[in-house]
N, C-alpha and C positions, 0 to 999 in steps of 0.2 A: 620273462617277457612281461610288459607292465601292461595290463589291459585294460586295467584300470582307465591309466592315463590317456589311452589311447583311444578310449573309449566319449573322453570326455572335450576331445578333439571339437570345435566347433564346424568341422569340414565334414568329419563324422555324426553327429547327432541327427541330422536330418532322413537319416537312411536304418535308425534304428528300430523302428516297427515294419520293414519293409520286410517280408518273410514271406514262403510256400508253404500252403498248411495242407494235410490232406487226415481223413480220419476213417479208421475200420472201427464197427462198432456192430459187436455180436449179440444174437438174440435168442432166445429158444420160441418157438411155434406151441401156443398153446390154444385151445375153444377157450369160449367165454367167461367159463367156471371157473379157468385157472390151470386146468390141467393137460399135461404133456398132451399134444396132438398124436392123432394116431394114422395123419395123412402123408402123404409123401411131397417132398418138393413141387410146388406150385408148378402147372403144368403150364400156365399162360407164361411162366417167366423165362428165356432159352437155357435150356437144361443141360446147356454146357456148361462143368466149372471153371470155362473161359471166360465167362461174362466177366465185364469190366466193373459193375454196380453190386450184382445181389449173387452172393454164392451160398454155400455149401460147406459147413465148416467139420467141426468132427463127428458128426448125428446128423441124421434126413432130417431131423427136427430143428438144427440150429444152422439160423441163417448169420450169413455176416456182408453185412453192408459195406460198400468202398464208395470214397467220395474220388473223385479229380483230384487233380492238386492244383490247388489255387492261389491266387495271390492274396485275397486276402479274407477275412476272417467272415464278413459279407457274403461273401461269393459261398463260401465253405458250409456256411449254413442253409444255405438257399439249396446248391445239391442237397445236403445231408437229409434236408427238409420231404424234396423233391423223393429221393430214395423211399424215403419210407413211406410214403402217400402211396407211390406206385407199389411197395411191395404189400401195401396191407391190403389196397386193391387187387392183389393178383394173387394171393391166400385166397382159403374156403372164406366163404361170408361170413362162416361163426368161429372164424379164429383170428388172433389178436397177437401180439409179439410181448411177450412176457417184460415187463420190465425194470427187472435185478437181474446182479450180475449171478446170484446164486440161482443153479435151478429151481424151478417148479417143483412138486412131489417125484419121485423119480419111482420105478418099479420096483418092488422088492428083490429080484433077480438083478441084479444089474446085467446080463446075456440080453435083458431084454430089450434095454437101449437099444435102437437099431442104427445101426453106423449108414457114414450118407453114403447114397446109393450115385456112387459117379462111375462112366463109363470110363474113367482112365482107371485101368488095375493096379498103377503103381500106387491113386490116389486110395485108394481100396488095401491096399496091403499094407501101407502105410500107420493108417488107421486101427489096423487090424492089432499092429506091432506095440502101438501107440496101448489100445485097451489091453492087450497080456501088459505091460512095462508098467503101466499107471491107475489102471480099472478105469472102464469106464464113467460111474459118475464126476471124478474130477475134470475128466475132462468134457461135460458139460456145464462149466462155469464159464460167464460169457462175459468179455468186456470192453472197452475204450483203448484203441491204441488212437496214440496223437502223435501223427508224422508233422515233422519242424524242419524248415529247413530254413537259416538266415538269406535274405537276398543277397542276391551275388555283387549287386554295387555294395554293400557293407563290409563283403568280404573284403572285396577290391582295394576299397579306400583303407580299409587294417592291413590289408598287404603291404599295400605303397606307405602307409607310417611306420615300418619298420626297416631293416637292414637283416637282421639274426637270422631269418631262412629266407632260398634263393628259388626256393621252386614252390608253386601256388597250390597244390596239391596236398603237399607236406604241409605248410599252416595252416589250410585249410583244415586238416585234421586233427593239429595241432589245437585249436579252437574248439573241435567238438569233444575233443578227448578230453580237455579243459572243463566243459560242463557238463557232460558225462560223471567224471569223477564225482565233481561239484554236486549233481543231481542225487546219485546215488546215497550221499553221504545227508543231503538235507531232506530227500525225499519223506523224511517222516512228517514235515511238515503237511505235505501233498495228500497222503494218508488221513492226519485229523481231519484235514478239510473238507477232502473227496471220497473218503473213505466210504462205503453206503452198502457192507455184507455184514450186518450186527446178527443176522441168524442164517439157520439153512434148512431146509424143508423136507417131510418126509422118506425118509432113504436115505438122505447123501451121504451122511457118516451108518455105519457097519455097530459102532461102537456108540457110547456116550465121550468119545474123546473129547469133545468141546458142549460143555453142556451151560453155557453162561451166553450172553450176550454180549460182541466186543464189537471193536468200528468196523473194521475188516476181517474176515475168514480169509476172501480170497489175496489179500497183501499178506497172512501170516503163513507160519510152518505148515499150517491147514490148507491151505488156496493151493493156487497152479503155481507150485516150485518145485524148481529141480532138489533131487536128493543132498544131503550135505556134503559127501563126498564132490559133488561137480562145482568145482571153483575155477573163479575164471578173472586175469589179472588185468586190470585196466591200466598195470602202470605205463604200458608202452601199447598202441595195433599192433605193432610184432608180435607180443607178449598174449596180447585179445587171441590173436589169429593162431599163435601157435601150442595156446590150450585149446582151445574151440580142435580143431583139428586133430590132437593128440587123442584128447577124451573120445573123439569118432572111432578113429583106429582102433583106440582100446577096447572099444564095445560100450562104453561107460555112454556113450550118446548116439538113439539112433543114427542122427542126421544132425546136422547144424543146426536148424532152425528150434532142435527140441532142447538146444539152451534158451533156458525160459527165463532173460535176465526183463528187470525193471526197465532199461534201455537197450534197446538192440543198436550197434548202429550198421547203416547202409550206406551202399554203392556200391553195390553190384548183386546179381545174381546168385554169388557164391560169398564166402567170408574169404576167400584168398582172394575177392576181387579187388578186395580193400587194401589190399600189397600196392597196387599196382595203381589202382585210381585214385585210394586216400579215401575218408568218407565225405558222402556227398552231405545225407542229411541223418536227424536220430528218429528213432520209435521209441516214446514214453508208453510202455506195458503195465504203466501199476492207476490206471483211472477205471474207479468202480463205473459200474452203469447208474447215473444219476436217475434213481427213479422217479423224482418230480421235472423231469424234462421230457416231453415226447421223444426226442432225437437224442434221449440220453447222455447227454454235456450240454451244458449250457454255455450261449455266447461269453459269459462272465467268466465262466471256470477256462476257458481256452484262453482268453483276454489275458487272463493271470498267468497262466502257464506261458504266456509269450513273454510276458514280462520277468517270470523268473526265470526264465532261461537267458535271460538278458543277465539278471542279476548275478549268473552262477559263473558267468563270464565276465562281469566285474569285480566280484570277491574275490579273495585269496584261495589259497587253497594248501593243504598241508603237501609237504616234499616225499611223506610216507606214506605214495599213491594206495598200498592194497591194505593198509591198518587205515586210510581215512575214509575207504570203503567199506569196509567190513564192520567200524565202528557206526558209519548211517545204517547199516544193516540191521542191526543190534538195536538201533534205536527205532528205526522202521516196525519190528516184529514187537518193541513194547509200545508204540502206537498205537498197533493194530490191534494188539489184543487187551488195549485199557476197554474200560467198559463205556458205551456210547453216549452216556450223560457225566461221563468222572474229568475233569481238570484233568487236562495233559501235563504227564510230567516237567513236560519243558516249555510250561505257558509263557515261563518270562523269554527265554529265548526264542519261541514264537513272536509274541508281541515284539522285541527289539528287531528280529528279522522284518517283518512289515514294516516295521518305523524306516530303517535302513532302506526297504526297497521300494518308498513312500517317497522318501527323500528321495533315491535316484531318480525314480519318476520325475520331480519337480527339478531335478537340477539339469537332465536335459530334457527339460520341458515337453515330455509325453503327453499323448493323448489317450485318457483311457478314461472308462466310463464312471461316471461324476459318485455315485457310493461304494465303487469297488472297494475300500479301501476300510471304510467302515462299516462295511456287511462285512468284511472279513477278520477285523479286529471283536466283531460283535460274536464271530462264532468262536474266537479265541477264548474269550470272556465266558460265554455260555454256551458250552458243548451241544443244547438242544437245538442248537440253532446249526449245528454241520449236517451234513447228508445224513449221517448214521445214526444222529441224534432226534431230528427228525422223525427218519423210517421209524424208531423205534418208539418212540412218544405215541405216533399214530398205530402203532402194534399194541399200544399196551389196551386201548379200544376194544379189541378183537384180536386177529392175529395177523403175520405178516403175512399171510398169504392172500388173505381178505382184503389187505391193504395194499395190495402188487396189483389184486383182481380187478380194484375198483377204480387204479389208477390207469390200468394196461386196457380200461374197458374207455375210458375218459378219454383214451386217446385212440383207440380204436372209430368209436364215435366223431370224434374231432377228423380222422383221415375221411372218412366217408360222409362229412358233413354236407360237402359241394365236390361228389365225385365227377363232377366236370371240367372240376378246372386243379391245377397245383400251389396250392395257397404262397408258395414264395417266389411264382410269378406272375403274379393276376397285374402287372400292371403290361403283361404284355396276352396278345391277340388270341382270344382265346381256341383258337385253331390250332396256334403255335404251342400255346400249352400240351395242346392234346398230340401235339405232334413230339414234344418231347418227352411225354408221359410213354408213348409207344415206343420211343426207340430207348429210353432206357429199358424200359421193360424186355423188349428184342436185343441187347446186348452192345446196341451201338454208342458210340461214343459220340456225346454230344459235347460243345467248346461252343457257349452263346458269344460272339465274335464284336455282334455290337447290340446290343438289350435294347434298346431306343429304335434300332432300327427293325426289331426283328429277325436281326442277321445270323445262321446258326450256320455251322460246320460237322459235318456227320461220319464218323468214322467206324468201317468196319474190319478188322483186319487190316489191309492194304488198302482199300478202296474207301478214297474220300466223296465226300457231294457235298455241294452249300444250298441253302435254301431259305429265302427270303420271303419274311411275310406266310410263313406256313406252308405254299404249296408254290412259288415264283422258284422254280429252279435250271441245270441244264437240259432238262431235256425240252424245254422252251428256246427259238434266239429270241433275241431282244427284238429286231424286228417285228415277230410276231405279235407280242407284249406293245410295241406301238400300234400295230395297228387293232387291238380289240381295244388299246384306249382309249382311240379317237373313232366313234358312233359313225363319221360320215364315212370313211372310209369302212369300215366294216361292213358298213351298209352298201356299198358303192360294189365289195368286192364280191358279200353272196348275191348279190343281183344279178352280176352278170354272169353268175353258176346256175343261175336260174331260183334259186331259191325266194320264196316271196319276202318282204319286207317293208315295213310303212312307209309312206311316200312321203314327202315334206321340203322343208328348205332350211338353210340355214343363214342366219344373221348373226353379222359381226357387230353391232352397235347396237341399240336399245332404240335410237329416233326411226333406224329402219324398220327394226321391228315392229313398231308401234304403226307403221304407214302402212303396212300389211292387214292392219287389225281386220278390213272388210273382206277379205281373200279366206279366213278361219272361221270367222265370228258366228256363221251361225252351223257348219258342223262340229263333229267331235274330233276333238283334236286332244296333242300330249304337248306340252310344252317342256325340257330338258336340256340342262347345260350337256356340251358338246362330250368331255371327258370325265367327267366324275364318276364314283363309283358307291355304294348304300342309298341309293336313292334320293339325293340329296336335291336339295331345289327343281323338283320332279313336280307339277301340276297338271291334274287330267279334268278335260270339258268331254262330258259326254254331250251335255244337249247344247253345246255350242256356250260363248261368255261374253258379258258386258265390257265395255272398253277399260271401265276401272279392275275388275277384276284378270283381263287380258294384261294388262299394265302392268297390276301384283305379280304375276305370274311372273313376267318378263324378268324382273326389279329381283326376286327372289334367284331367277335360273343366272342371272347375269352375276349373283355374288358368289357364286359357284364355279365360273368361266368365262372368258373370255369371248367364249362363242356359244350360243343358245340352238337349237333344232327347236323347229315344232313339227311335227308329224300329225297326222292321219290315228285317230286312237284307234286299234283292233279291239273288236270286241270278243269276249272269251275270257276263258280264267286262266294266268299266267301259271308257267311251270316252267323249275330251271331242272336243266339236264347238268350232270355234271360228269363232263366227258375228260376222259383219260387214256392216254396209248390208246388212242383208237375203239376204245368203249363205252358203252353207258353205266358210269357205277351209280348213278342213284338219280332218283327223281323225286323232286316237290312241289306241291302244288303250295300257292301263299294264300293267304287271307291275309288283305289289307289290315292293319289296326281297328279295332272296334271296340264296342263295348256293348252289356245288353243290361235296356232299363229295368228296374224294379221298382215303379215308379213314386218311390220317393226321393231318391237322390238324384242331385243333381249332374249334369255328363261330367263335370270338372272330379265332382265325389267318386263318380265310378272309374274311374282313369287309375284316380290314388289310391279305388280299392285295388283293381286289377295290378295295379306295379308294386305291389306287396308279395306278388309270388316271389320267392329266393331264386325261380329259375330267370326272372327278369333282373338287367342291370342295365349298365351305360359301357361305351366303346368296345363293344365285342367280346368283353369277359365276362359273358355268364348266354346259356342256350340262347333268351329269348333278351329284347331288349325293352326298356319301358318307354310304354307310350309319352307322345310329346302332347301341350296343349301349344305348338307354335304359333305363325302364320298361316301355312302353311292347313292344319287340323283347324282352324279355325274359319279360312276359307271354304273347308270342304263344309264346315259346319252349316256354314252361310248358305251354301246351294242346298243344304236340305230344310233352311228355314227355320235353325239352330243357329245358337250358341252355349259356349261353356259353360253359361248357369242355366239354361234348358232341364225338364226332369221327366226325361222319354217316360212313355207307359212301359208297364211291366211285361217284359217280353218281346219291347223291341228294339230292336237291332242298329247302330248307328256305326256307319263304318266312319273314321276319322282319316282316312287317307285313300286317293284312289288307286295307288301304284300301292305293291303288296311287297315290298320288302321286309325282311325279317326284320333287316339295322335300322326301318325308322318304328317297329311295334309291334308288326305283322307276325301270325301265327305261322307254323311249317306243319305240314303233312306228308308225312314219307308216300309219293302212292307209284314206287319202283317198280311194283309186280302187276300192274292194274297200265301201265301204258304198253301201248302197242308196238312192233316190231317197227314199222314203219317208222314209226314219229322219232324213235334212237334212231335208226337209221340216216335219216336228216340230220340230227344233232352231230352225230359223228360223220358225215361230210363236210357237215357246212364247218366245223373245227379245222378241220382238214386243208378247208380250201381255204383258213387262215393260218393254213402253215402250224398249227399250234396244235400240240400234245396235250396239253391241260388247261380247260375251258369251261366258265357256268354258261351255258346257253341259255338265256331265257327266249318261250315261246309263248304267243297267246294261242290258244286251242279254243274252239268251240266245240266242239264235243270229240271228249278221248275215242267214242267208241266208232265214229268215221274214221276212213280211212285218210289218210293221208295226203292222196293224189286228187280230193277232192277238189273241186273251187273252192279256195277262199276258207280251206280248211284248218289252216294256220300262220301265222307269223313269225317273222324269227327280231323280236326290237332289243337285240343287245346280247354283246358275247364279252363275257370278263377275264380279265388276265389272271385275276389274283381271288377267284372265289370263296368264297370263306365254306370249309367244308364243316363244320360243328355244326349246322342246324339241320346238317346230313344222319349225324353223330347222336344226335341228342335233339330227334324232331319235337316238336306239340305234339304230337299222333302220330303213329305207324313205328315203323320198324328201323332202328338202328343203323346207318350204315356207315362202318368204321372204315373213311375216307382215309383217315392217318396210316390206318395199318396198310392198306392198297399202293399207299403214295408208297410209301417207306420200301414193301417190297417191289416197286416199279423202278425206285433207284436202284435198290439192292436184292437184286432178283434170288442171290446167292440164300436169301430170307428162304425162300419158299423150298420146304422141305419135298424131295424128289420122292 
């Protein structure tokens, strides 16, 4: 079958980067120094080795990361990314994720390894079989598997340009068996370049059997390979499936999966399910752990490996399937074990390989990243420039263990630089972040549906939930969601529950409002577009305002809404409740935006000091937000008989806003424990009698320590549909309260361990 040609099909080109990627990528747990941890599986992470993200590989020590599987290479990176932030976060504080593929120092006993502690026995005895059969330190070598699977419109359209086979299943696998072969046999290439085990560290060998420095241990006779007795024929799946099977019966292999080939391939659960289904997608097993990538593969090395998997399905291929196998084999293990700076034996047919799949690239016109091509002809040229050449240049400094240490600390540092938020998605809400930080960490399965919108899909087992915007989900109706949108109505409905609430009016036009000005002008009043939410086009008169500044007012709340309130301003210090299933999980108190002089700089100067904290940013991704100098702050300025080049005395206090929202600058103070029964109490009726499950109440309070039923003891000016719970999470002062994890087991009760 010509694939070639078939390939080169103009119907077909458009569908050839179109591919599922998904990647396991194992690590061992070491502290700071370098050395094997002596803790047990992170107890924040679900300590089932059912988790979908972070398990439990063949030691309590070695974790192994699982991405989704994705469409595309973007996506892949962004979980991958995601994984390990959450999982460095949910380690002891002084442990870090080693990262080479060769262990850390390992114990002199090897008994001492301690095998992972899983509550399934089978996974336990397993292990157990595994360490008499192999010794345990080989089997703490950790690495990169790269799951590939072509998209199924490529497959489709190479379906329909042939006639040769009648059932889609069968070419399907036809095609994988194709570069399967193909991979096996040119793999060595994959090897110089990704190669990154040129040494191994105190213990792992018994002996001096490898006492030199080569690209890879764990690609040679040295690494995780089956014995040479275990041969396995790729000329036919039949032929796959009914060695894999034989060697079981025989004893010659625990279990299926402990054929430890370079490509596994898959579809299904078992190796016989591939009889029956054909294979769906491959496992490439021979990718070191790139130590200079925190996420251990780099975008670029996965980029390539798509493209030569393209390539191995455009080349030829020899008709003497287990001699064109066996012979990549042979040349695999003299790769692996040239030395990390020596010319690869077969530099020209490297180089001519690239050239070739340089050219295909450009003949149907790929997109792939603009120096791939010549970083990779450049590490063909000069071996110091591959992974293992590298490692080993920066070993020859010190040692390679020094240089794991310094690198596995670089990136330890780097996870925990902004542990508030997930650095591969800061462009979304950072609620949302922290809401998907927890549920990976909890085992749930997250699918971000629409990124833009905020829109996530949450999976546990059997039981789905969607959730928008961080905390907008079912156990809200929409209904209720209209109505804490809309101020008057909200207002209209706890009034007649009896609950207190500002008194006011609403205008639909700007000329009527303006005709009103003597009716406000000389109490305190709020001026507020009708639906918005962050406190946006928000103006408060305490001692009453002049018609131009009542006018500003207007002009600002009207670019915000169609319909403006002004209210009655309540005096007292605002605090939002934030009510759930009928509870109070958290309370804060705000402090509008400020600054305090030092009286030499000017208020514009202290703004720029104050928005240099790292915890302050813009649109909801970072705790605190940085102050504005708008209209708005510069109105308020105005009533204090200020402006932005003003240079307060040292020690005094200028608030720049009068409404205290976090989203326009405003500080948070947890003070949860310090409110009174009563005042929750309110909060979760008056929720209540908005039909709604999940609500920020904000209240003004004149003093926390009255009661409630006082006159005039509180106000309720506003209930939010979509509350941002991180400034719950991660207050200015007080105490933590992890909104995410509460939400997460309110969907998924099944969380909450009995």
């Amino acid at each position: 079958m010509n694939f070639k040609k078939m390939l080169e099909n103009e119907q077909i080109k458009p569908y050839l980067l179109k591919a599922r990627y998904g990647v396991e990528k194992e690590g061992q747990r070491v502290d700071l120094t370098g050395k094997l941890a002596a803790t047990t599986h992170p107890k924040t992470i679900l300590m089932s080795n059912e988790h979908p993200y972070i398990k439990r590989d063949f030691s309590e020590t070695q974790l192994e990361l699982v991405t989704p599987v994705t469409d595309s290479l973007e996506e892949l990176f962004d979980y991958l990314s995601a994984i390990h932030e959450v999982t460095y976060r949910s380690m002891d504080k002084d442990e870090m994720i080693w990262p080479l593929s060769m262990p850390p120092g390992l114990p002199a006993d090897e008994k001492d390894i301690v095998l992972a502690k899983l509550a399934d026995p089978e996974g336990v005895r397993y292990r157990e079989l595994l360490a008499q059969e192999h010794g345990r330190r080989k089997q703490m070598i950790s690495g990169i598997h790269y799951n590939f699977e072509f998209g199924e419109e490529l497959i489709q359209k190479l379906f329909k340009a042939q006639s040769e086979i009648t059932k889609y299943h069968q070419f399907k696998t036809k095609i994988y068996m194709k570069i399967t072969r193909n991979y096996l046999h040119y793999r060595w290439l994959i090897t110089y370049l990704y190669g990154a085990t040129p040494s191994s560290e105190k213990n792992f060998f018994e002996d001096k059997s490898l006492d030199q420095p080569v690209r890879s241990i764990r690609s040679s006779k040295y690494g995780y390979v089956n014995c040479k007795d275990i041969q396995v024929s790729y000329s036919s799946l039949e032929k796959y499936i009914s060695d894999i099977s034989t060697m079981v019966e025989q004893g010659r292999l625990l279990e299926e999966k402990e054929f430890y080939a370079d490509v596994r391939l898959r579809g299904g659960n078992k190796v016989s399910d591939l009889e029956e289904r054909g294979i769906r997608y491959i496992e490439l097993r021979n990718i070191d752990i790139n130590p200079f990538e925190q996420n251990g593969i780099s975008y670029q090395q996965a980029e390539f490996l798509h493209i030569f998997l393209i390539y191995m399905l455009w080349i030829d291929e020899s008709e003497q399937h287990d001699d064109w196998v066996t012979e990549g084999e042979k040349r695999s293990e003299k790769v692996a074990l040239e030395h990390p700076l020596a010319i690869t034996e077969f530099k020209a047919e490297a180089e001519a390989m690239l050239n070739e799949i340089e050219h295909m690239v450009e003949n149907f016109e790929l997109s792939v990243s603009e120096n791939l091509f010549d970083t990779l002809r450049e590490m063909v040229t000069d071996p110091s420039k591959t992974l293992a050449g590298r490692l080993f240049k920066q070993s020859e400094q010190s040692n390679q263990s020094q240089v794991a240490t310094r690198l596995g600390k670089a990136y330890y540092d780097e996870a925990w630089n902004n542990p508030y938020q997930l650095a591969a998605f800061t462009d979304m809400e950072l609620s949302t972040q922290l809401l998907v930080f927890d549920a990976i960490q909890q085992g749930i399965e997250v699918d971000i549906i629409d990124r833009h919108d905020q829109f996530l899909k949450l999976v546990l087992n059997d039981h789905e939930e969607y959730v928008k915007n961080g905390n907008m989900t079912s156990k809200d109706s929409y209904i209720a969601s209209l109505i804490m949108e809309n101020k008057t109505v909200t207002k209209k409905i706890l009034h007649k529950q009896g609950f207190r609430v500002p008194q006011g009016e609403e205008f639909n036009d700007l000329a009527n409002a303006l005709r009103s000005y003597h009716q406000f002008s000389t109490m305190a009043f709020v001026v507020k577009p009708k639906s918005t939410n962050y406190g946006l086009g928000i103006s408060i008169f305490r001692e009453g305002a002049t018609y131009e500044d009542y006018t500003q007012a207007l002009t600002l709340a009207f670019k915000e809404d169609s319909s403006v309130l002004i209210e009655e301003f309540l005096y007292g210090t605002e605090y939002r409740f934030f009510v759930m299933n009928d509870k109070v999980q958290a309370v804060m108190a705000r402090i509008p935006a400020n600054v305090t002089g030092d009286g030499a700089k000017t208020i514009e100067e202290l703004v720029a000091e104050k928005n240099k904290d790292p915890l302050r940013g813009r649109d909801h991704r970072t705790p605190l937000e940085k102050i504005q100098l708008g209209e708005l702050e510069i109105l308020m300025l105005k009533g204090q008989g200020k402006q932005p080049s003003s240079i307060p005395e040292k020690g005094e206090v200028l608030y720049l806003r009068e409404n205290s929202n976090v989203s326009t600058g405003g500080d948070s103070i947890d003070v949860t424990d310090h409110i009174r029964d009563d005042y929750k109490n309110i909060a979760v009726k008056s929720v209540a009698a908005l039909g709604a499950k999940i609500s920020g109440l904000d209240l003004i309070i004149k003093d926390i320590e009255v009661p409630a039923a006082n006159d005039n003891a509180y106000g309720i000016i506003e209930a939010n549909f979509n509350p941002s719970m991180y400034m719950h999470i991660f207050p200015y002062k007080g105490k933590s309260r992890r909104l995410t994890m509460e939400l997460l087991e309110y969907l998924f009760p099944e969380l909450i361990k009995k």
